[in-house]
Legacy VTK file of the C-alpha trace (Angstrom):
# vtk DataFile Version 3.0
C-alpha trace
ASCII
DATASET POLYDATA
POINTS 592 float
-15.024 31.676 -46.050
-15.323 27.846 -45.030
-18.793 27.808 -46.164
-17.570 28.875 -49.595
-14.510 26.925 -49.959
-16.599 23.953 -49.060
-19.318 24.568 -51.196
-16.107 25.084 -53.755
-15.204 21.835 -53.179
-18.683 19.856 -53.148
-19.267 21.546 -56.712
-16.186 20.309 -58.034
-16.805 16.599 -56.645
-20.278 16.311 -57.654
-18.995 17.895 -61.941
-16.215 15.233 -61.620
-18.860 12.682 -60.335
-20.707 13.290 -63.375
-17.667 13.685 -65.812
-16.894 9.884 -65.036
-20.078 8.660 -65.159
-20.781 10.469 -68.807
-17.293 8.443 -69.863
-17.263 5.309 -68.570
-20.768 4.376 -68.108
-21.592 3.390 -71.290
-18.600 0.893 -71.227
-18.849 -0.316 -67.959
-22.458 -1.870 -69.164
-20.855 -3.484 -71.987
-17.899 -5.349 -69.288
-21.201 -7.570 -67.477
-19.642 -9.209 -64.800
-18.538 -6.575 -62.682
-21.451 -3.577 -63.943
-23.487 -2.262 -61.634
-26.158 -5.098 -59.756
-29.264 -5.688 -61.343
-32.755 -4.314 -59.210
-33.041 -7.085 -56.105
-29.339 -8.333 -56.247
-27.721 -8.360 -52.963
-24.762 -5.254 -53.464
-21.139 -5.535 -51.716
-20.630 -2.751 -50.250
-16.984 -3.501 -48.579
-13.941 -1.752 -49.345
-12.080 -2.528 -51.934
-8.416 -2.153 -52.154
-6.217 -0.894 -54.725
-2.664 -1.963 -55.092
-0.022 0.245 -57.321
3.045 -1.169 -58.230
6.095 0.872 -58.920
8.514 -2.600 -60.143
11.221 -2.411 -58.601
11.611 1.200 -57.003
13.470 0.608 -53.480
12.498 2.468 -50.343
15.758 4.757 -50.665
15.410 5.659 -53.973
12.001 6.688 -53.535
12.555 8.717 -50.591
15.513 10.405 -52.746
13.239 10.444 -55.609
10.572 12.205 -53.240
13.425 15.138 -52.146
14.420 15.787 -55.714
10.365 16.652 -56.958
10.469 13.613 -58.712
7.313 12.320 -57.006
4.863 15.243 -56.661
1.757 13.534 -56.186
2.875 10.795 -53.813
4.760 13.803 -51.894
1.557 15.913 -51.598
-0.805 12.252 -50.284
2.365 11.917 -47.628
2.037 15.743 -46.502
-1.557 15.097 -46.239
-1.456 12.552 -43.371
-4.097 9.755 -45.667
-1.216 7.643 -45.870
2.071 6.376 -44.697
5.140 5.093 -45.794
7.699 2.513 -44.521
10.562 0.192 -45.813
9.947 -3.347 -46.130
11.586 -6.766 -46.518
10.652 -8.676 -49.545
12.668 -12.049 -49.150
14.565 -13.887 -51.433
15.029 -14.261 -54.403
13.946 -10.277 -54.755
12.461 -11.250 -58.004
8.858 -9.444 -59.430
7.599 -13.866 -59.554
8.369 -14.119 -55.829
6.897 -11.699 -54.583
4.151 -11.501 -56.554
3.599 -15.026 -55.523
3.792 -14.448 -51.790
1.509 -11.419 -51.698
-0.794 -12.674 -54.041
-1.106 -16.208 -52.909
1.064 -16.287 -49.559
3.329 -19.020 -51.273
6.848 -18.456 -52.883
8.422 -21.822 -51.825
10.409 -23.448 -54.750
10.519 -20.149 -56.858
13.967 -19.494 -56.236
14.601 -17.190 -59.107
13.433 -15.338 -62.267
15.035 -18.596 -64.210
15.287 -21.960 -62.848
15.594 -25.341 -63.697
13.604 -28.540 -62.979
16.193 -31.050 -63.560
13.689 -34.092 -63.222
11.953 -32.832 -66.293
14.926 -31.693 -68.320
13.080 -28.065 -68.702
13.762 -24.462 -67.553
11.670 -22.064 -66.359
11.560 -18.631 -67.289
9.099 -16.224 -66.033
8.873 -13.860 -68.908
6.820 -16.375 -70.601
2.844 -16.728 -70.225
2.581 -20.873 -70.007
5.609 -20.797 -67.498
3.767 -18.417 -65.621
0.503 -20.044 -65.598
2.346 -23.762 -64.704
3.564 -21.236 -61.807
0.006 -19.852 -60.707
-1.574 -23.153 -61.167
0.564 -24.671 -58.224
0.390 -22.078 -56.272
-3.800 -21.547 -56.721
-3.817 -25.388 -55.734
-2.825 -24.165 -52.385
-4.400 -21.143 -51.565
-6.994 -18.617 -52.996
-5.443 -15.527 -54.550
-6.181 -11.863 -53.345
-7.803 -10.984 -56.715
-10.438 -12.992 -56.903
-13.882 -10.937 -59.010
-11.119 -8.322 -59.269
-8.649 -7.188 -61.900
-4.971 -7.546 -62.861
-2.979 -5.304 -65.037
0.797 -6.091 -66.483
1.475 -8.684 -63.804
3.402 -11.577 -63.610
0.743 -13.570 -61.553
-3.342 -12.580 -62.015
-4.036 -13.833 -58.174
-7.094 -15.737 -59.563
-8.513 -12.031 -60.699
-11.562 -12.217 -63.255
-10.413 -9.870 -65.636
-6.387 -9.809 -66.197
-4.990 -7.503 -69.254
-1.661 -8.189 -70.263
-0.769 -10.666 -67.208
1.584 -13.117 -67.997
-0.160 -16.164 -66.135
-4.179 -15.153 -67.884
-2.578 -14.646 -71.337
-4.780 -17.443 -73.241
-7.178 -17.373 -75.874
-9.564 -15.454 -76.430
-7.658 -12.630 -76.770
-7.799 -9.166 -75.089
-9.433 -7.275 -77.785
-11.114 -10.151 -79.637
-14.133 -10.303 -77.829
-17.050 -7.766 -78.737
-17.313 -6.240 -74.934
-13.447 -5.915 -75.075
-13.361 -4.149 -78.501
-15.588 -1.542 -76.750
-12.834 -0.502 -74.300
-10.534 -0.503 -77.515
-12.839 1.551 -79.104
-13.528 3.875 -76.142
-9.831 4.076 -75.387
-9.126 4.749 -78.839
-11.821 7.693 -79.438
-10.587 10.095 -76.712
-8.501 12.646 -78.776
-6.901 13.883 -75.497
-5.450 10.111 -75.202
-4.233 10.190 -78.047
-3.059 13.497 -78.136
-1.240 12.508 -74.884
0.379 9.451 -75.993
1.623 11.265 -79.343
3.012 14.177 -77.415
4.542 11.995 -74.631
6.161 9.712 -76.921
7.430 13.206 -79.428
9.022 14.445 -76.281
10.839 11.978 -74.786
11.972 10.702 -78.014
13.706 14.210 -78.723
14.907 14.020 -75.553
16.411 11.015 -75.783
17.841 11.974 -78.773
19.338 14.811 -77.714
21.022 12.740 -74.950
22.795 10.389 -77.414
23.980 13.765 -79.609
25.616 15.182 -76.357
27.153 11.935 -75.455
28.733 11.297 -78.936
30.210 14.267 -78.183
31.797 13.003 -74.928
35.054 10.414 -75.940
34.850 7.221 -73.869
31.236 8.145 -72.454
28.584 7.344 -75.135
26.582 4.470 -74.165
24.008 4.667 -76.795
23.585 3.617 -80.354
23.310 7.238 -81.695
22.441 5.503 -85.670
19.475 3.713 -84.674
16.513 6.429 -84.730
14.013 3.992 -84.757
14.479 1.584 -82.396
14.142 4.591 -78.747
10.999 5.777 -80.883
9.581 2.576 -80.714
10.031 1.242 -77.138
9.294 4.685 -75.926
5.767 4.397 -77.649
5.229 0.858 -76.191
6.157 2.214 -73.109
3.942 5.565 -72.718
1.326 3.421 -74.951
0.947 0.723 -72.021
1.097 2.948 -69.100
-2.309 4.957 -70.718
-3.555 1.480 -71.043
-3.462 0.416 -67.763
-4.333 3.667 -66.553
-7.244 3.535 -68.645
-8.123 0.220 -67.241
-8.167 0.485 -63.393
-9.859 3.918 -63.688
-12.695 2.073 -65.353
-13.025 -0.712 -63.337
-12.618 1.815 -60.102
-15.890 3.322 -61.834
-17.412 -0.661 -62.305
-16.726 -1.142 -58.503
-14.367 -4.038 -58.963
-13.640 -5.288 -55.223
-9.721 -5.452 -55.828
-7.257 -4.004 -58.273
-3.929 -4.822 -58.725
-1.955 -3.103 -61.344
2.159 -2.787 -62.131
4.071 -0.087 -63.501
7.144 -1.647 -65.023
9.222 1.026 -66.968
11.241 2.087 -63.676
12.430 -1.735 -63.413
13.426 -1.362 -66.656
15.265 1.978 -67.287
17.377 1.010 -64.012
18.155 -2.007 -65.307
19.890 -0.404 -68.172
21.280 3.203 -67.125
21.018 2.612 -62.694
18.532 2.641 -60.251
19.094 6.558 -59.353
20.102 8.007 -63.436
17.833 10.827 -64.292
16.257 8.715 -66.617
15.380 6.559 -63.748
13.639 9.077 -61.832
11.842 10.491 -64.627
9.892 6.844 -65.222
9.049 7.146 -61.796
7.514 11.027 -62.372
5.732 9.461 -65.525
4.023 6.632 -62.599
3.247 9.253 -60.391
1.133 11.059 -62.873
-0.685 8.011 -63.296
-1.091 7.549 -60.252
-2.244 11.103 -59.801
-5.685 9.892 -62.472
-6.063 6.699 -60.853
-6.121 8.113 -56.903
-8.459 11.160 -58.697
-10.955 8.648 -60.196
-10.947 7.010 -56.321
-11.608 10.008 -54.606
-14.963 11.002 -56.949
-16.288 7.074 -57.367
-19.099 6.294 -55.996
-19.453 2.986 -56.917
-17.443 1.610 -53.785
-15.199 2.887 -51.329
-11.132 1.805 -52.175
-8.108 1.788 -49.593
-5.582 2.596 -52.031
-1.654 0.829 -51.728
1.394 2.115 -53.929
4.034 -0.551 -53.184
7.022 -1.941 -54.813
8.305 -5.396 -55.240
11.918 -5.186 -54.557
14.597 -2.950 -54.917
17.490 -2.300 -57.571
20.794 -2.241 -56.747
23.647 -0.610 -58.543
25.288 -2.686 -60.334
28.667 -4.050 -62.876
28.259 -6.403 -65.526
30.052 -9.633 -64.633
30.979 -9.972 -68.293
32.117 -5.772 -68.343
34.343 -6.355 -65.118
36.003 -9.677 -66.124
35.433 -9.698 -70.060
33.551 -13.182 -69.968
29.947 -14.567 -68.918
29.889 -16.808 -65.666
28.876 -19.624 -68.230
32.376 -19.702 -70.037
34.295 -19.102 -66.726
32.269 -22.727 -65.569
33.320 -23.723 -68.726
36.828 -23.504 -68.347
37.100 -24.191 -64.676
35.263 -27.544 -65.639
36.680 -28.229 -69.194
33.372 -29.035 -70.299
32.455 -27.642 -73.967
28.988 -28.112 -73.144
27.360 -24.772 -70.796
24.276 -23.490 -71.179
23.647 -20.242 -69.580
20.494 -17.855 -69.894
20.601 -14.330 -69.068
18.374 -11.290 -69.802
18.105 -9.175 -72.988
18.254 -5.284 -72.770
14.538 -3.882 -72.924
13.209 -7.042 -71.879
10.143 -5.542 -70.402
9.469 -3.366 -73.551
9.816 -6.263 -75.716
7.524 -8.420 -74.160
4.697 -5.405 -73.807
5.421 -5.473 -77.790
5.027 -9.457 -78.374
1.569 -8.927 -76.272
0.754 -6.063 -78.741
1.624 -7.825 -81.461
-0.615 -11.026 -80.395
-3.787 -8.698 -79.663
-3.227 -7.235 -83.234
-3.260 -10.429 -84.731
-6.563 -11.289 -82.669
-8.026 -7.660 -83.529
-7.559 -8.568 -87.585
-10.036 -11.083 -87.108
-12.682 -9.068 -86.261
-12.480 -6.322 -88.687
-13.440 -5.491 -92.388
-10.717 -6.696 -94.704
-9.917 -2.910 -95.332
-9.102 -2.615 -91.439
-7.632 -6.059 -91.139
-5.271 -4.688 -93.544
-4.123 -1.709 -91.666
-4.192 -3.553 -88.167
-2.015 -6.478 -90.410
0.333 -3.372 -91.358
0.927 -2.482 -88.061
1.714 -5.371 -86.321
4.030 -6.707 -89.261
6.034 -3.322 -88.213
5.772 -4.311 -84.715
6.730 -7.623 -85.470
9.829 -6.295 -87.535
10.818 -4.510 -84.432
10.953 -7.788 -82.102
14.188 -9.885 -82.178
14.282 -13.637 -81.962
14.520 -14.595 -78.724
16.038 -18.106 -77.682
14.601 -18.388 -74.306
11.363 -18.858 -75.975
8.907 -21.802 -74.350
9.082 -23.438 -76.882
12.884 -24.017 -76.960
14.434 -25.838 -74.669
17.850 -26.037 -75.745
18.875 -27.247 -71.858
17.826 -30.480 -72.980
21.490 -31.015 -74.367
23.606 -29.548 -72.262
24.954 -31.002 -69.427
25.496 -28.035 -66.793
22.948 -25.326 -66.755
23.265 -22.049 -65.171
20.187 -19.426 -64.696
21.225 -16.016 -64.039
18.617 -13.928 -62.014
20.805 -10.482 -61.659
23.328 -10.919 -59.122
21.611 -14.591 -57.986
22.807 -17.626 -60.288
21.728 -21.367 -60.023
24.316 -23.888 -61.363
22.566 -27.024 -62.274
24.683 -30.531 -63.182
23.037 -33.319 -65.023
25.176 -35.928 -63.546
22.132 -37.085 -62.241
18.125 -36.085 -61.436
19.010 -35.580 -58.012
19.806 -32.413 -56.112
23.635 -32.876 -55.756
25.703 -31.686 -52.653
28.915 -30.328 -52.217
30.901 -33.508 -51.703
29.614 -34.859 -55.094
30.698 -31.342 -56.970
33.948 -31.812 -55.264
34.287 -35.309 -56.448
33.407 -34.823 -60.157
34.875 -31.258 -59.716
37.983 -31.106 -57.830
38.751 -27.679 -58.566
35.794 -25.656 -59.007
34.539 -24.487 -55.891
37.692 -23.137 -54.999
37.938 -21.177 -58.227
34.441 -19.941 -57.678
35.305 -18.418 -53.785
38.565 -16.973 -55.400
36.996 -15.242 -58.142
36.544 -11.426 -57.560
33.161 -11.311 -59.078
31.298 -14.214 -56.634
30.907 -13.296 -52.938
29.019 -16.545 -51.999
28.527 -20.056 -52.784
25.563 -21.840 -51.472
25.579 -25.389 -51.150
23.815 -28.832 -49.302
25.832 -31.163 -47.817
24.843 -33.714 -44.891
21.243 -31.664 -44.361
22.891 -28.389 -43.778
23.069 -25.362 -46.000
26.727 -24.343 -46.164
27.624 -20.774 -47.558
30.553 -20.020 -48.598
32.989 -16.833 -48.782
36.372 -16.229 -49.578
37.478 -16.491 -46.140
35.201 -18.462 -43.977
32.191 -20.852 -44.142
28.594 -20.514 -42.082
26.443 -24.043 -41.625
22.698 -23.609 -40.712
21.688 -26.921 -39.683
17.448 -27.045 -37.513
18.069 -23.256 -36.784
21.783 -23.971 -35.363
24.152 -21.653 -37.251
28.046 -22.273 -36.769
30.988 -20.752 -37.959
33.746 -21.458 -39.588
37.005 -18.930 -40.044
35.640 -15.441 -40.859
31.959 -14.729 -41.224
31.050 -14.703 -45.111
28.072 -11.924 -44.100
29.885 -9.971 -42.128
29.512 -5.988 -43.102
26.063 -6.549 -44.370
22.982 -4.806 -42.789
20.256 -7.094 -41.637
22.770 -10.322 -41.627
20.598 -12.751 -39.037
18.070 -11.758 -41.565
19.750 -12.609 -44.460
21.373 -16.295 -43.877
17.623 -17.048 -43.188
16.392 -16.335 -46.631
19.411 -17.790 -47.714
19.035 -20.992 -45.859
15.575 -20.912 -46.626
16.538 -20.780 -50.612
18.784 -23.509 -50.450
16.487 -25.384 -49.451
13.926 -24.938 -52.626
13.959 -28.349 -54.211
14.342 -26.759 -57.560
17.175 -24.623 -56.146
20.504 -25.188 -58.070
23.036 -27.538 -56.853
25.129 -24.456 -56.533
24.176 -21.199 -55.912
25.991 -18.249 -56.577
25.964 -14.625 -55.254
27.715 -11.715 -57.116
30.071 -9.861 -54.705
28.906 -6.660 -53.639
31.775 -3.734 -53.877
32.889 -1.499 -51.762
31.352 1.351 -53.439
28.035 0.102 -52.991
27.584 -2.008 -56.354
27.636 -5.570 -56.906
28.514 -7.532 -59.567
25.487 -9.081 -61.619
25.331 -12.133 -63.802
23.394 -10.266 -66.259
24.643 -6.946 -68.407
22.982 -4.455 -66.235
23.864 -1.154 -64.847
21.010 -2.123 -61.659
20.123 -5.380 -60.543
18.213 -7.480 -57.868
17.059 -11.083 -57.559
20.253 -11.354 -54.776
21.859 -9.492 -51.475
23.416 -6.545 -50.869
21.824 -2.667 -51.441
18.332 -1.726 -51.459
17.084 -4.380 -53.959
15.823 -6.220 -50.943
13.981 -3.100 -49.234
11.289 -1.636 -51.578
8.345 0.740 -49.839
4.752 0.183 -49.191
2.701 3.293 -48.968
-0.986 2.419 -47.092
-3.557 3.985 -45.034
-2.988 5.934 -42.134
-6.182 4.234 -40.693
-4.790 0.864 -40.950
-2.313 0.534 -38.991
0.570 -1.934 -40.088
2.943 -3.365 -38.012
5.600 -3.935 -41.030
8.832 -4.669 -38.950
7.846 -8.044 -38.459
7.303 -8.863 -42.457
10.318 -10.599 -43.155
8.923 -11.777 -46.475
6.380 -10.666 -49.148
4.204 -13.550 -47.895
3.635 -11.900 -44.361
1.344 -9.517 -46.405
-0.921 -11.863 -47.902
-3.188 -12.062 -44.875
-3.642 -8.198 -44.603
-4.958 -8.032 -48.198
-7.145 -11.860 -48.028
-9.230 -10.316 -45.148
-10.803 -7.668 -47.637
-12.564 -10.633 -49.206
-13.539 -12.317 -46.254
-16.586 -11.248 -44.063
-16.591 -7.678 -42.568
-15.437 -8.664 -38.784
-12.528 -9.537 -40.142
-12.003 -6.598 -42.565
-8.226 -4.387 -42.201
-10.280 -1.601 -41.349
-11.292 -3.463 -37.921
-8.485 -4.115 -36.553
-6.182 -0.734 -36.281
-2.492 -1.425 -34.983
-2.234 -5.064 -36.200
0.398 -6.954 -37.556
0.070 -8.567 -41.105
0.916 -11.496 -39.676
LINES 1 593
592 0 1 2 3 4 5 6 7 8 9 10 11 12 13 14 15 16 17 18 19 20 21 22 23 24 25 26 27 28 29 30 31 32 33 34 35 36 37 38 39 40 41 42 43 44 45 46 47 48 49 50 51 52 53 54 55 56 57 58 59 60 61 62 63 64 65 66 67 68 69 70 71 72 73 74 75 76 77 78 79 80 81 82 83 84 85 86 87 88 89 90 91 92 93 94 95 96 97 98 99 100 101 102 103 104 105 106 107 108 109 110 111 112 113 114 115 116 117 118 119 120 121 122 123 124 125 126 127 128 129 130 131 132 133 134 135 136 137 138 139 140 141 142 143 144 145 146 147 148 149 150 151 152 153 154 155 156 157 158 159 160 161 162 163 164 165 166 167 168 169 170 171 172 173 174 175 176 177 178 179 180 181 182 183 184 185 186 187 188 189 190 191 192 193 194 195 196 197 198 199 200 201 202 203 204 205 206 207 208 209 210 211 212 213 214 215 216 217 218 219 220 221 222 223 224 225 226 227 228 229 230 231 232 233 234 235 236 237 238 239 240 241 242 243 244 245 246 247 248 249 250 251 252 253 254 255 256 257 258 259 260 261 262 263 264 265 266 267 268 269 270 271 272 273 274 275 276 277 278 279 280 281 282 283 284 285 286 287 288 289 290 291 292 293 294 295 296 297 298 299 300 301 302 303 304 305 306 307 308 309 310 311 312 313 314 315 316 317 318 319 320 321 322 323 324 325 326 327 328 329 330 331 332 333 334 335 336 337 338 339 340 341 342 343 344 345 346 347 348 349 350 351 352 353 354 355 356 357 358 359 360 361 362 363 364 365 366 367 368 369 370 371 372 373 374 375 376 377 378 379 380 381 382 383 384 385 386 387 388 389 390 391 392 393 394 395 396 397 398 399 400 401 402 403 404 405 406 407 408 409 410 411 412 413 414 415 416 417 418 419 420 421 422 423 424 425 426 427 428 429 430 431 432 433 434 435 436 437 438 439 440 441 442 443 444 445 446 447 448 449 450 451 452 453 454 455 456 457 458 459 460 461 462 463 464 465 466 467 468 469 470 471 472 473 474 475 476 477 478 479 480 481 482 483 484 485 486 487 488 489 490 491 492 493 494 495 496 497 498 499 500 501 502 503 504 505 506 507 508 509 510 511 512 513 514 515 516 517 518 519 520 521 522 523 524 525 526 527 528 529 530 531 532 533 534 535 536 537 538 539 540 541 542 543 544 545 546 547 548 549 550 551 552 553 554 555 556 557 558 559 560 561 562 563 564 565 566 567 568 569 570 571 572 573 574 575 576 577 578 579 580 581 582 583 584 585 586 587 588 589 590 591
C-alpha cells in the first residue's frame, strides 16, 4: 500500500511538473533576465525565499480566522508540521511604509507615519503616491541593499531594489508594465487562459450578488444600513479591481517561481482594506482573507512541483488592525477643526484617507497601463483599450492629496492623520518646535488636547526629552532614564516598557510632528482613529501592533527578541549572501 500511494504521488508530481512547464515556459523565455542560464553559465542553485503578505491581518485575528475555516490552506501547512507560526512586534508607526522599509532595507528611521510633513521643504508626504515612494526608497537604498535584489515585487509599497516590480508604488516609472513587447506576452498569456477568465468573471458575479444582497437586507434593518443601496455600479467595480489584481499577482509569482527568481515578495491588500471599512473581524473581513488563502493555496502548489529552484516560503503580515470609532462619528468634527478652534486659526490643513483607498489606487495603476497598452495596438484595439480605461477613469474620483498638489504650502498648521497616529505640524518656524514654544504661542491647547475624550496621548520634545502626555500624568524618557510624573499615561496597556520605546524612539524622527497625537483606546477594546474607519493601525493599543509570521519549521526563529520589523532584515539578507551564511545553516538563531 505505501508503494502505491507513493508511486500515486510521484505520478501526480511529475503531470504537474509538466503541466507548468507546458504553461509558462514559453513566457518565461520571453522575460530574459531571470530565464533559465544559457549552456556554460555558472547556475545559483540557493534557496530562494518567498514572502506572502496578508496587509494588515493581526496575529489574533488570524488565529480566530484559522478556528472559524476561514483559512483552510494555511490550517492544513500548520497541521502538517512544514511551518510555524508566532506573533510578532512590528514597531511604530504600524504603517504598511514602515515596515516594509525595515524588512526590506533594515531602515525605518524618519518614516514616522503613512503622511508626514517635511517642514524645511514646505511639502507632505504621502505614501499612496509612486514619486513619494520612490524619494522614500531612494534614501533608504543609499543606506543599505534591499532583500529583493534579481528578484520580484508585487503590489508593494517599497520594491527592495527587486528587478522586476508590478504595480509597486516606488518602481512605477516609465516604461510601463504592459508597454514593453516581453511584458505584453504575460498580458497576452494571462489574458488567453479561459479558466482565468472564467474565474475572475465568476468571482467578481458572486460576490457582487452577494454584496448586494447584503445592502437589500440592511435597508431593511432601520438605523443599521451602512451602505449606499442606489449605487449598483460602484461594489461591481472595486470588486472586479479587487479579484482582477489578486489573479494578477497570483499569476505573476507563480511564473517567476517557474523562472527561478531568487526572491519574491508579493502583498495581498484587500483584507487591509475591507477592515478598514466594515472591522478587522466582519465576515466580510474574513472572507478577503479565505480569497488570500486560495491564492496562496496556487502559489505554495506551483513551489512544491518547481524545479527550477528550491523556495522557503513566508506568509507574514505587516501590522495589525484594530477596531476602531471615527473621531469625526464620536465627536461630530475632524481633529483639524477641533485645532482650529482651540487655536482660532482659520487656516488648518488636515489630510486623511478616502474609503477604498487601496481599490482606487489598483484602478489609477490600471488605468495608467491602459493608457500605455493603447500605444501598442492597432487603432481598432487602441479604441477598445481607450473605451475601457475612459470607464475606468469615470470611476476614479479626484483626489486632492495628489503629488502634484501641495496645498500645505498655505496653511500654517498641518496635521497628517495615519489612523489613530496624528502629527501636528506649526509653521511658526522650519524648526522642530517643543512644548514650551506650543505653550507660548498656544496657551491653551495642550490642555484641551489631554482633556479631550478622543486623544489618549500627546507626544512632545522639550529640553532633549520626549515627554508623553495623558490625562492624568506625564512620563519623560531622557538617555534611557524614564521618570514619572502623577499617574502613568501607559498604564493598562500590554507590552508598556515596550511601547514608550517606540514611542520615544518616534519622537525622535526629525520629520516627526511637533505634536503627536494618539487616539484613546476604549474600554471595549476600540480606539478612536483620526480617519473614518471602522479598523485602524498606524498607533497603540489592540492587535494592530502584533501581526503573524508563518516560516519554516527548519529555520528556527527566535522572534521574541524582534522588537521591530527591522530585526528581520538580516534573516532574509543572508539568502543573498554566500551559502555559510545561508538561514538554513544556522537552526535556532535569532534574526538579530
Amino acid at each position: 500500500m505505501n508503494r502505491l500511494s507513493r508511486w500515486i504521488v510521484d505520478g501526480y508530481r511529475a503531470l504537474a511538473r509538466a503541466y507548468y512547464h507546458l504553461r509558462y515556459r514559453a513566457v518565461a523565455r520571453q522575460l530574459g533576465s531571470l530565464t533559465e542560464p544559457s549552456p556554460g553559465a555558472p547556475h545559483d542553485r540557493r534557496p530562494g525565499f518567498i514572502i506572502i503578505q496578508l496587509d494588515g491581518l493581526s496575529y489574533d485575528h488570524l488565529v480566530q480566522a484559522l478556528a472559524q475555516g476561514y483559512a483552510p490552506h494555511i490550517k492544513r501547512l500548520l497541521a502538517s508540521g512544514q511551518v510555524r507560526l508566532a506573533p510578532w512586534r512590528c514597531g511604530l508607526p504600524s504603517t504598511t511604509p514602515a515596515v516594509q522599509a525595515g524588512l526590506m532595507f533594515g531602515d525605518n528611521e524618519d518614516i514616522p507615519g503613512f503622511r508626514w510633513y517635511e517642514k524645511e521643504r514646505q511639502r507632505s508626504l504621502v505614501c499612496k503616491w509612486p514619486g513619494h515612494a520612490r524619494l522614500i526608497q531612494s534614501r533608504l537604498a543609499a543606506r543599505r541593499p534591499g532583500i529583493l535584489r534579481g528578484g520580484s515585487s508585487y503590489f508593494n509599497v517599497l520594491d527592495g531594489e527587486a528587478e522586476w516590480a508590478v504595480f509597486t508604488l516606488s518602481a512605477l516609472r516609465p516604461p510601463r508594465l504592459f508597454s514593453s513587447v516581453r511584458s505584453l506576452g504575460v498580458l497576452f498569456l494571462f489574458l488567453l487562459s479561459p479558466r482565468r477568465i472564467l474565474r475572475i468573471v465568476g468571482l467578481t458575479l458572486w460576490y457582487y450578488l452577494k454584496d448586494l444582497m447584503r445592502r437589500l437586507w440592511a435597508a431593511l434593518q432601520p438605523g443599521r444600513s451602512s451602505y449606499r443601496l442606489f449605487d449598483p455600479l460602484s461594489p461591481l467595480f472595486h470588486i472586479f479591481i479587487n479579484i482582477l489584481f489578486q489573479e494578477v499577482q497570483t499569476f505573476g509569482v507563480m511564473l517567476d517561481i517557474y523562472r527561478g527568481a531568487p526572491a519574491i515578495y508579493v502583498n495581498f491588500t484587500t483584507y487591509d482594506e475591507v477592515a478598514h471599512q466594515v472591522g478587522p473581524t466582519h465576515k466580510l473581513a474574513f472572507q478577503a482573507i479565505k480569497q488570500a488563502d486560495r491564492q496562496i493555496q496556487r502559489i505554495n502548489r506551483m513551489r512544491v512541483h518547481t524545479t527550477s529552484r528550491r523556495y522557503d516560503l513566508y506568509i507574514l503580515s505587516d501590522h495589525g488592525i484594530t477596531p476602531s470609532v471615527p473621531f469625526q462619528e464620536r465627536f461630530g468634527q475632524r481633529l483639524g477643526d477641533y485645532l482650529r478652534e482651540q487655536i482660532g486659526d482659520p487656516l488648518v490643513l488636515e489630510e486623511t484617507g478616502e474609503a477604498h483607498e487601496q481599490t482606487l489606487a489598483k484602478a489609477r495603476y490600471l488605468a495608467d497601463e491602459l493608457q500605455g497598452l493603447e500605444e501598442q495596438l492597432s487603432s481598432r484595439g487602441a479604441a477598445i483599450v481607450r473605451a475601457a480605461r475612459r470607464y475606468v477613469n469615470r470611476r476614479i474620483p479626484a483626489d486632492w492629496e495628489h503629488e502634484g498638489w501641495d496645498l500645505a504650502r498655505r496653511r500654517d498648521v498641518i496635521v497628517q492623520d495615519s489612523g489613530p497616529l496624528a502629527h501636528v505640524y506649526f509653521n511658526v518656524t522650519q524648526d522642530r518646535l517643543i512644548l514650551s514654544d506650543i505653550v507660548l504661542l498656544y496657551p491653551r491647547l495642550l490642555n484641551n488636547l489631554l482633556d479631550h475624550p478622543g486623544i489618549g496621548l500627546v507626544v512632545g520634545l522639550e529640553d532633549g526629552a520626549v515627554i508623553v502626555m495623558g490625562k492624568g500624568g506625564t512620563l519623560s524618557v531622557r538617555d534611557g532614564e524614564v521618570r514619572r510624573h502623577g499617574d502613568d499615561p501607559l498604564a493598562g496597556l500590554a507590552d508598556r516598557d515596550y511601547l514608550l520605546e517606540q514611542i520615544a524612539r518616534l519622537a525622535r524622527f526629525p520629520h516627526s510632528g511637533d505634536l503627536i497625537l494618539f487616539g484613546a483606546w476604549l474600554e471595549d477594546g476600540r480606539v478612536i482613529s483620526f480617519e473614518n474607519q471602522r479598523g485602524t493601525h498606524g498607533g497603540i493599543g489592540g492587535p494592530q501592533g502584533y501581526p503573524f509570521l508563518i516560516y519554516p519549521a527548519e529555520i528556527g526563529l527566535a522572534l521574541n527578541h524582534v522588537r521591530n520589523a527591522t530585526d528581520l532584515y538580516t534573516h532574509f539578507r543572508r539568502y543573498r549572501l554566500p551559502e555559510r551564511v545561508h538561514p538554513r545553516s544556522q537552526p535556532g538563531s535569532s534574526v538579530q
